[in-house]
C-alpha positions in Angstrom: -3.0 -25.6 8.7 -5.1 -26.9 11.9 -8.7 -25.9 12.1 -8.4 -23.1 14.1 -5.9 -21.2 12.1 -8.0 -22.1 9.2 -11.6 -20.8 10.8 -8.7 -17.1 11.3 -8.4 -17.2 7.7 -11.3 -17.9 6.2 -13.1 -15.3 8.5 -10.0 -13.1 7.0 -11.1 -13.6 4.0 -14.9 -12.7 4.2 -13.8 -9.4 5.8 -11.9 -8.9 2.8 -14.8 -9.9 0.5 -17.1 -7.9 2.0 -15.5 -4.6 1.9 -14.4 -5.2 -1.1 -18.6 -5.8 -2.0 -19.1 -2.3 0.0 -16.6 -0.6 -1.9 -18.2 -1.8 -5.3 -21.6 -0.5 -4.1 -21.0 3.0 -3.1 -17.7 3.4 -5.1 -19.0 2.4 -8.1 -21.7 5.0 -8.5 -19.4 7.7 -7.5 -16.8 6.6 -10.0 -18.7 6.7 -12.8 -20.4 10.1 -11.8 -17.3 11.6 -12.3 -16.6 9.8 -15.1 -20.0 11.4 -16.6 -19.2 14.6 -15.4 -15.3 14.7 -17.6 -17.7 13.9 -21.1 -19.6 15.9 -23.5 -23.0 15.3 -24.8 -22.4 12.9 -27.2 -19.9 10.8 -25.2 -22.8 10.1 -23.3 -24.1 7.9 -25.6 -21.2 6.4 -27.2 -21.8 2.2 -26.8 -20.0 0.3 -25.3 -19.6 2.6 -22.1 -16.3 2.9 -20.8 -15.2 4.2 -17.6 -12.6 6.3 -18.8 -13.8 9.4 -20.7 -11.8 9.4 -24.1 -10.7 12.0 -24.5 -11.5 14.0 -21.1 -14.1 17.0 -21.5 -14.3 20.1 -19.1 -17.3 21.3 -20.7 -19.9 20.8 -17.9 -17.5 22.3 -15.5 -17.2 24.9 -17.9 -21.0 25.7 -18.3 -21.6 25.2 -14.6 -19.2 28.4 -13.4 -20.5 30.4 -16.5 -23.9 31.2 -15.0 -22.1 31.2 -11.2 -25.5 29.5 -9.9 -23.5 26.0 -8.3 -21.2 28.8 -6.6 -24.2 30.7 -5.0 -25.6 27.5 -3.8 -22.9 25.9 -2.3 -22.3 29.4 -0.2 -26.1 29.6 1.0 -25.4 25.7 2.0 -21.9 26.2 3.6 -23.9 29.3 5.9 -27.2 27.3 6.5 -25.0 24.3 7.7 -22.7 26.6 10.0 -25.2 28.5 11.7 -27.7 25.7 11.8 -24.8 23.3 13.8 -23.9 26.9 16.0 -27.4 27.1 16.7 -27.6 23.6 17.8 -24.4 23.6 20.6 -26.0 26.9 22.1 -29.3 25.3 22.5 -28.0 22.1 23.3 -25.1 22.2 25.6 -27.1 23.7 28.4 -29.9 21.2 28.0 -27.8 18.0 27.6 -25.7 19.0 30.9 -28.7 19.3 32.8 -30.1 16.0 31.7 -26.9 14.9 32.7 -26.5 16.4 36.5 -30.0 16.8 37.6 -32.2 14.6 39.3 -35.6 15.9 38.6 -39.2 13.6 38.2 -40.2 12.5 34.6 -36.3 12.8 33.4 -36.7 9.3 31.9 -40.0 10.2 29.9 -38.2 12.9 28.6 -35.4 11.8 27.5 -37.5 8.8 25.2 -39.8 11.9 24.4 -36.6 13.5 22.5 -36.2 10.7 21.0 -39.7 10.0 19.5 -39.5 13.6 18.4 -36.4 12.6 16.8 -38.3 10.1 14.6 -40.8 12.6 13.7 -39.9 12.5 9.9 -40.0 16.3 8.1 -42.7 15.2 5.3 -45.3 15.2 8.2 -44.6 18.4 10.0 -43.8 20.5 6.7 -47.3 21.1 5.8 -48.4 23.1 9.2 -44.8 24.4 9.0 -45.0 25.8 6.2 -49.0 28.0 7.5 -47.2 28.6 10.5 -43.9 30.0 9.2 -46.1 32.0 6.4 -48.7 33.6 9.3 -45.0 34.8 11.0 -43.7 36.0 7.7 -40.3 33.8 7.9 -41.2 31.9 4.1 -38.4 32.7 2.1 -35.5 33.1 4.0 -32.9 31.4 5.7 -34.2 32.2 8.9 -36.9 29.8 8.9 -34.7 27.6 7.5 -32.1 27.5 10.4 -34.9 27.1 13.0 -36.4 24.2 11.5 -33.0 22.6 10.8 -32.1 23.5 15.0 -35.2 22.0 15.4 -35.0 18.6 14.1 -31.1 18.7 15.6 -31.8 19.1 19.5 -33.3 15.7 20.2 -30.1 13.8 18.8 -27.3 16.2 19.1 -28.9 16.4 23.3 -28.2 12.7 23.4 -25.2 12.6 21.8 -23.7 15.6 24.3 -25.6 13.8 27.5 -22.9 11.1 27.1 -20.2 13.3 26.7 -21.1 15.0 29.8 -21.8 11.6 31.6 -18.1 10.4 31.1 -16.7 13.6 33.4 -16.7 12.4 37.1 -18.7 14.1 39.8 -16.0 15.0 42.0 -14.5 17.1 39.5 -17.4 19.4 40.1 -17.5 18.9 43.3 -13.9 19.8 43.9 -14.6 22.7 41.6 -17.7 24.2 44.0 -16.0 23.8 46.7 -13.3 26.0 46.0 -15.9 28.4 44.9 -16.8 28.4 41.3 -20.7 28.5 40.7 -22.7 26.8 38.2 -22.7 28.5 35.0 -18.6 29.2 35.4 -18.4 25.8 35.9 -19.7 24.4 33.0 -17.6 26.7 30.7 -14.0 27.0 32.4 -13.8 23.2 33.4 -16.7 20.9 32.0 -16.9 22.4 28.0 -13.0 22.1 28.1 -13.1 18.9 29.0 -15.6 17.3 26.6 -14.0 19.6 23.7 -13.8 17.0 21.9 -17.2 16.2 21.9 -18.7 19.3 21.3 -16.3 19.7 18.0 -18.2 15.9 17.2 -21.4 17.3 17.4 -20.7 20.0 15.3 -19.3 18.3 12.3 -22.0 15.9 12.5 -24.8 18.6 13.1 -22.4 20.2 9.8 -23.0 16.7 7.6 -26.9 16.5 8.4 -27.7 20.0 8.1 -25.8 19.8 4.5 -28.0 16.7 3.0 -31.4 18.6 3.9 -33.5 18.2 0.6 -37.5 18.4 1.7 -37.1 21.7 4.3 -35.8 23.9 1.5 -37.8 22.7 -1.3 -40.7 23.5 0.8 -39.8 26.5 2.6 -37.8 28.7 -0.5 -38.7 29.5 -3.5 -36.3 32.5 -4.2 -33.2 30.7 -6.3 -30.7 33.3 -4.8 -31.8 30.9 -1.2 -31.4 27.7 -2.3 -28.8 25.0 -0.5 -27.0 23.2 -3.1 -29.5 20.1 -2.4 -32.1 21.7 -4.2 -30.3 23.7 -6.1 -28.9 20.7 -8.6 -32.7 19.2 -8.1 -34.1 22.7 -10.3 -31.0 23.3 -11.4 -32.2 22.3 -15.1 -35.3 24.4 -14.6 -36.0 26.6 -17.6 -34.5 24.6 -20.3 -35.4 22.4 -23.0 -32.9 19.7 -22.7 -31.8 18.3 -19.5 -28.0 17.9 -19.7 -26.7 14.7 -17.8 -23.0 15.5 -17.7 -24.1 19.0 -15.8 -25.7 17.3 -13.8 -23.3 15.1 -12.4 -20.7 17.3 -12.5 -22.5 19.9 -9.9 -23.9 16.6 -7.8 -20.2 15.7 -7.8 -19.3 19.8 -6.6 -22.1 19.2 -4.0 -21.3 15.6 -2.6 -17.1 16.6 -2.3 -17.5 18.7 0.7 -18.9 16.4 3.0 -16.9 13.8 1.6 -13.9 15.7 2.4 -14.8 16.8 5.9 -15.9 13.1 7.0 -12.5 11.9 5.9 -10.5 14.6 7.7 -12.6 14.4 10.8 -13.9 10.9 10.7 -12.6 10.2 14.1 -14.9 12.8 15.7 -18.0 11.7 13.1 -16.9 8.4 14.7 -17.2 9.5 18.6 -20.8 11.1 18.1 -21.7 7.4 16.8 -20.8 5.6 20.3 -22.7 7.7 21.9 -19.6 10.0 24.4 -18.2 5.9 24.9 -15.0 7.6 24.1 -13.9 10.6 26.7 -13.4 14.2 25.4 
């Protein structure tokens, strides 16, 4: 084997390695979640810990659908996530082309504005949020909600779209004014069907962020008929004496699946709102 074929495999093999190491560290936890959430109470404790749950246990699936609480929670977080990402592309799309197409002075401050905004985190805002939102009487409901998560979406989902937009060639437009379309016709009957794609990224990941939201609810709800299953499994326990580990992981395990599931069906659009619109819609 000459060096160079030699330097192939051994970078072959790191490759290898190392996603074998990545699998290990976020694989392993979710592994044995599950296997915590097929065991009763007193398997546990059992020492040594085995993987395998011997025998397997339905018990905290069992006591999860009794009181119907996970169910409610995962509807108010399936209709926070699709409004909030519905929300986003109406507000977005319009703003994101016109970064795109128009020449205007300041468009470079503005567009590293959106982006400081974007690092704005929630735990500094939440405070006066939460005096403003109470003075407008929008505490306790989903409404406020939605806004705040459309809120912290725009800056990101902007840029994300701007690069979709960028990747269409002028003289598409221009072809398409000259034969007489105007503005707002264009953007929806040639530009939007065009960058489809893109807009169906944006979505799913607008979906996926809007779904892991943990400090906006807590803050902002306190009804338990409102909660998003984020903070639903975090008081989920609330009330009694003993908390129950195999409950828990068995509703974190409910709450984790769909956005599991969606990023593996869709990962190629997840992966398109990551470069940036590098690929073309």
């Amino acid at each position: 084997m000459n060096s160079s074929k030699r330097k192939l495999f051994l970078a072959d093999v790191f490759t290898v390695l190392s996603y074998l190491l990545i699998i290990l560290l976020f694989g392993g936890p979710l592994l044995w979640l599950l296997s915590l959430s097929f065991r009763t109470t007193q398997q546990i404790f059992v020492y040594p810990p085995s993987l395998i749950p011997k025998p397997f246990s339905w018990e905290a699936y069992i006591d999860i659908f009794r009181g119907r609480e996970i169910l409610l929670f995962l509807k108010n977080s399936t209709k926070l996530s699709l409004i909030s990402s519905f929300g986003t592309l109406v507000v977005t799309v319009p703003a994101a082309y016109a970064l795109s197409r128009f020449h205007f002075k300041r468009k470079g401050a503005l567009m590293i504005t959106l982006l400081l905004f974007q690092m704005i985190s929630p735990l500094i805002i939440v405070i006066p949020m939460y005096r403003y939102f109470n003075k407008l009487g929008i505490i306790n409901s989903h409404l406020g909600i939605v806004m705040v998560y459309i809120a912290m979406l725009i800056p990101f989902i902007t840029w994300i779209l701007k690069g979709f937009f960028d990747s269409v060639p002028m003289s598409l437009e221009e072809a398409a004014m000259i034969d007489g379309c105007s503005r707002l016709r264009l953007l929806f009957k040639v530009i939007l069907p065009i960058v489809s794609s893109g807009l169906f990224s944006a979505f799913v990941f607008s979906f996926l962020l809007s779904w892991s939201q943990f400090i906006i609810p807590m803050i902002l709800v306190d009804s338990n008929k409102l909660l998003p299953i984020s903070v639903g499994i975090y008081l989920f326990e609330a009330g009694r004496t003993t908390m129950s580990t195999h409950v828990v992981c068995a509703a974190t395990l409910l709450a984790i699946v769909p956005p599991i599931v969606v990023f593996v069906v869709l990962q190629k659009y997840v992966v398109q709102v990551m470069t940036g619109g590098a690929v073309k819609g």
